[in-house]
N, C-alpha and C positions, 0 to 999 in steps of 0.2 A: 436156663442155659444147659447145651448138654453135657449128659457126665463124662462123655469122653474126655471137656477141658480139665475136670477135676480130675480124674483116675492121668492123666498124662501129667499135670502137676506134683503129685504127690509121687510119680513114677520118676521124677526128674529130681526128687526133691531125697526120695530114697534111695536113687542113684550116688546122691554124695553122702548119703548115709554110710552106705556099705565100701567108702571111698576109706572112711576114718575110722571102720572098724581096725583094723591090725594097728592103728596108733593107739586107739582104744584098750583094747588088749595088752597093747603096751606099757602104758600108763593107767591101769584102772586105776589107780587112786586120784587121779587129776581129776580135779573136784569141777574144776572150768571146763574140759572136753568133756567128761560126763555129762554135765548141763548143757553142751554144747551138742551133743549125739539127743538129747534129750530134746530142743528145738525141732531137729530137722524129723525127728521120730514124729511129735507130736503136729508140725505144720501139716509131715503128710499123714496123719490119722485125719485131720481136722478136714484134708479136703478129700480124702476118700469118703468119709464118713458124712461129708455136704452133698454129695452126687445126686442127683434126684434115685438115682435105680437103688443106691446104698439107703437111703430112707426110705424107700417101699420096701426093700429087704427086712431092715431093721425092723420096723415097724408088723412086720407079718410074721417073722420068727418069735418074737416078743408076744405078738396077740394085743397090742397096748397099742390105739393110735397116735401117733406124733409120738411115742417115747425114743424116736430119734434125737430129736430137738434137745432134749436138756443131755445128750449121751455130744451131738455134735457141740453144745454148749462149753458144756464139760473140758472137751480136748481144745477147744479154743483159749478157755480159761486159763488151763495148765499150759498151752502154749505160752501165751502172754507171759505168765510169771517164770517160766525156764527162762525166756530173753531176758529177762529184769535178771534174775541170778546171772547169766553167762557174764553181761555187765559188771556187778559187783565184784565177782570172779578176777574178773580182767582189770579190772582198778585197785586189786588190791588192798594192802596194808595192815595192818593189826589184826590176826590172824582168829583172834579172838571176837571183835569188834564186827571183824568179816561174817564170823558164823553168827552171830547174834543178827544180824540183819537179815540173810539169807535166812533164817529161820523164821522171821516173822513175815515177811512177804512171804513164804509157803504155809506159814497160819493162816494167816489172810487170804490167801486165793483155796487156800482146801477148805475154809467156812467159806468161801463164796461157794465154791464147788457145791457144795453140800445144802448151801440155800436153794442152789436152784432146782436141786431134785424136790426138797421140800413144796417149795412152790407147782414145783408140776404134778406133784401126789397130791395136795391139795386143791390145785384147779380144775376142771373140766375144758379138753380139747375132742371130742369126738369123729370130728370131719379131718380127714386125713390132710396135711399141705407139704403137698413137696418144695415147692418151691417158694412160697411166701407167708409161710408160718406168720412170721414177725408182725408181717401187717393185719393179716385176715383176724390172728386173736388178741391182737394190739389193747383192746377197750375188754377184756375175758378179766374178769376177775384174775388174781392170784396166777396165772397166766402172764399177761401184761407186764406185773411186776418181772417175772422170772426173766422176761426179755428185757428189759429196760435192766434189772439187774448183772446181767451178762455183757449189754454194751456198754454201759457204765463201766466197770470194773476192766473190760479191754480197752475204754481210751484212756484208764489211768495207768494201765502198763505202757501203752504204746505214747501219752506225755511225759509221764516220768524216764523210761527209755530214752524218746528223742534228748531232754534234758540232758541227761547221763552222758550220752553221746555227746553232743554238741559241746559241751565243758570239756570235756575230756578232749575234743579233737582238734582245740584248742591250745593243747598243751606238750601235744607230742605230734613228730613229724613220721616219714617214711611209711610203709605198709600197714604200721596202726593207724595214722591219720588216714591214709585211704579207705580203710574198712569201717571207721567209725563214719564218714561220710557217707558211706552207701549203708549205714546202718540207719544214719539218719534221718536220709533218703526215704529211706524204706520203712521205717516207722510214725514218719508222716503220712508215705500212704494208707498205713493202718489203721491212723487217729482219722484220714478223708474217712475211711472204709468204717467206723465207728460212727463218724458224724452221718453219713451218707444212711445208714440203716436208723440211729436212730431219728433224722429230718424225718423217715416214710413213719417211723411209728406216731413220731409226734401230728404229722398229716392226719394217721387215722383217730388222733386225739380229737383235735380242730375240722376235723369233717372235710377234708382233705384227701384226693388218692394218690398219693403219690409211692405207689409198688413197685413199679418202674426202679426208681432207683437204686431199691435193696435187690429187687428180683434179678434184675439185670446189668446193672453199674457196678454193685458192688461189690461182686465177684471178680470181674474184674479185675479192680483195685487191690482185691487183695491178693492175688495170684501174681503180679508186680511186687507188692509190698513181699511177699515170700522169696518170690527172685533178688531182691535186693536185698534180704534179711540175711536170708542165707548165705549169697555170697559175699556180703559183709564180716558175719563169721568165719568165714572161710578162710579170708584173703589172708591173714597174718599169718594162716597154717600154710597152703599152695604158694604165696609172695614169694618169699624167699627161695624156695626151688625153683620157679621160677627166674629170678634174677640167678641163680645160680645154674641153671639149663641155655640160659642169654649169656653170659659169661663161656660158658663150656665151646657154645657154639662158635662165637667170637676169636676165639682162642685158636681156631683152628687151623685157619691157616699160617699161622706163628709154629705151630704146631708141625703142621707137615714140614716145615720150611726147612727146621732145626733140627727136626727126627729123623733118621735115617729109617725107613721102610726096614731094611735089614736089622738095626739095632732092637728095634720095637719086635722082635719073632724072640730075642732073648729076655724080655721079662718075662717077669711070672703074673700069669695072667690073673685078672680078679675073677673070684669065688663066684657061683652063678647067685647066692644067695646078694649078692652088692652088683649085680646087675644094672639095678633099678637105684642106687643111691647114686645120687647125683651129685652128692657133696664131694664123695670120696673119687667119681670117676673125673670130678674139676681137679683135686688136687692129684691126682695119677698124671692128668696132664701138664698140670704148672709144676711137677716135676721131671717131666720130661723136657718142658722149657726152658728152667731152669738150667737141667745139666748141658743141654744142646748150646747155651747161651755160654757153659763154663768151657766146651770143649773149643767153643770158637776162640777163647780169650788173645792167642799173638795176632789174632787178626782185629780184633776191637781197636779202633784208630778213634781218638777221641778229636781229633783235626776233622774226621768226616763229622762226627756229632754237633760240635762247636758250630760247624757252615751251617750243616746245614737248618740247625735251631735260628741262627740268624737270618738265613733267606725267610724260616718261616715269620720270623716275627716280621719282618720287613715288609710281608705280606700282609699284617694286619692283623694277625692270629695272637692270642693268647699267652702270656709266656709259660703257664702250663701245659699251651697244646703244643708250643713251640718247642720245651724241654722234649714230650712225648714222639714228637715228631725227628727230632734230630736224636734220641735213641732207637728210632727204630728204623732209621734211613743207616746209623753205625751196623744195626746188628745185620739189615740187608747185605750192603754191603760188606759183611765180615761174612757171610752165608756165601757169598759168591763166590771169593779170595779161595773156598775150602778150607776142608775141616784142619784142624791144630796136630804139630807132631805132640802126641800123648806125652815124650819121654819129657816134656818141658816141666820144669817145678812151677808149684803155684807162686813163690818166689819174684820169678822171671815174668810171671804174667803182668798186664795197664795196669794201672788205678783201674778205672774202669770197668776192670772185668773182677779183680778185688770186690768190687763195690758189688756186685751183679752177686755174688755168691756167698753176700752175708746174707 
């Protein structure tokens, strides 16, 4: 395959990298975004460092043939186990309990790490392979093991993983249940992407050629499983800006309706550094709603509200969409009546508009 898929991959992948550096920064102690920055680093090491032109580099800088292969191992390895942590991470609970686990899935994947250089300083690889190491020294002494050691150990991340997930996504609804499902997703593709390389070595066990698979499928497979992995992580952090960017927009024409063009030249604008918060630039407007909603108040006629909550229901509609509907047909029409003499006390104001300004 060519390396452009990979080097564009890993380009896409270190794109959301550099998305979550300043939250990073922000929180370097979050021990789950850490591991989380930690993923997306090492998916795209893994596929830069698979490229066929990044292994003839490797391998010629080095003077060592194939000592790509247990270096591309390596970053796959440590992939694997950062997702296993971000999981843990993210489920919580006895703080103590938590590190004790995280630590021993990074004992375990730093001895596998370490096995698999052993094994390649031990074996003899001499013929260079870009593209189908796996298969070609599949039956290599010492060799063989190191691959079979590496796909082993990645479908027990990417089983245990899917597990994790799927229990968990289980149990909680909203922007985490969406992220664990595309985490899901996408760590089944991993486990295909593990079974799929090793079906071609076990091929060259049983006299078999089945290269194709790993050389060309496999890749693939996992370049989906990375798009789904990472936007799995993702989603709980971007979700809710999101819903809250959909809200903002939503609002708007509520917005202009209550606002006075003129009134809006006398606040005080936001700082350039809150530009970009979305949180704060939702609530700048549901305050301006707000007051626009207080200013109408001797025109709030709660006889318009009443109708017309009843036509809607009459219509078929919901009686929550019917409440929502016959508030906003009142505050229409209280927007067209114009604006309220100021000098009135809040006293004298509906119910109604009472109600609007708690």
């Amino acid at each position: 395959m060519d390396s452009l898929f990979y080097y564009l991959t890993a380009l896409i992948l270190w794109t959301g990298l550099v998305l979550k550096v300043p939250a990073l920064r922000r929180h370097r102690h979050d021990h789950a975004l850490r591991a989380l920055c930690a993923v997306v680093l090492l998916a795209g090491i893994s596929f830069t460092l698979s490229a066929p032109a990044s292994v003839t580099t490797v391998n010629r800088l080095a003077g060592v043939p194939n000592i790509a292969a247990p270096l591309v191992y390596a970053s796959v390895t440590a992939f694997s186990a950062a997702c296993l942590i971000v999981i843990i991470y993210w489920r919580g609970g006895d703080p103590d309990r938590v590190g004790r686990i995280v630590r021993s899935w990074m004992i375990a994947y730093a001895t596998v790490i370490a096995c698999l250089w052993v094994l390649f300083a031990l074996g003899d690889a001499p013929v260079e392979r870009r593209v189908d190491l796996d298969t070609y020294y599949a039956n290599t002494p010492y060799i063989g093991e190191m691959i079979t050691l590496y796909l082993l150990a990645h479908l027990v991340a990417a089983i245990t993983t899917t597990t994790l997930c799927w229990r968990w996504s289980r149990q909680v609804t909203g922007w985490t249940h969406k992220a664990l499902v595309l985490l899901v997703l996408g760590w089944l593709c991993n486990a295909v992407f593990g079974v799929v390389k090793l079906a071609a070595v076990m091929g060259r066990w049983t006299g078999h050629h089945w290269d194709s698979l790993s050389s060309n499928f496999a890749p693939g497979v996992a370049a989906i499983a990375a798009a789904l992995v990472t936007a799995g992580y993702a989603l709980p952090l971007i979700g809710p800006r999101i819903e809250t960017i959909a809200l903002y927009t939503r609002l708007g024409p509520l917005f202009r309706l209550l606002v006075d063009p003129a009134d809006r030249q006398q606040w005080v604008p936001l700082a350039w550094r809150s530009i970009g918060n979305t949180h704060l630039r939702l609530v700048h407007r549901q305050t301006g709603i707000r007051d626009g909603i207080t200013r109408l108040g001797p025109h709030l006629d709660d006889r318009v509200r009443e109708d017309a909550c009843k036509r809607a229901l009459s219509s078929g509609v919901s009686l929550p969409q019917a409440q929502a509907i016959g508030t906003a047909a009142m505050v229409a029409v209280a927007a067209r009546a114009g604006a309220p003499d100021p000098r009135l006390p809040d006293a004298s104001l509906p119910r109604s508009t009472r109600i609007w300004r708690t």
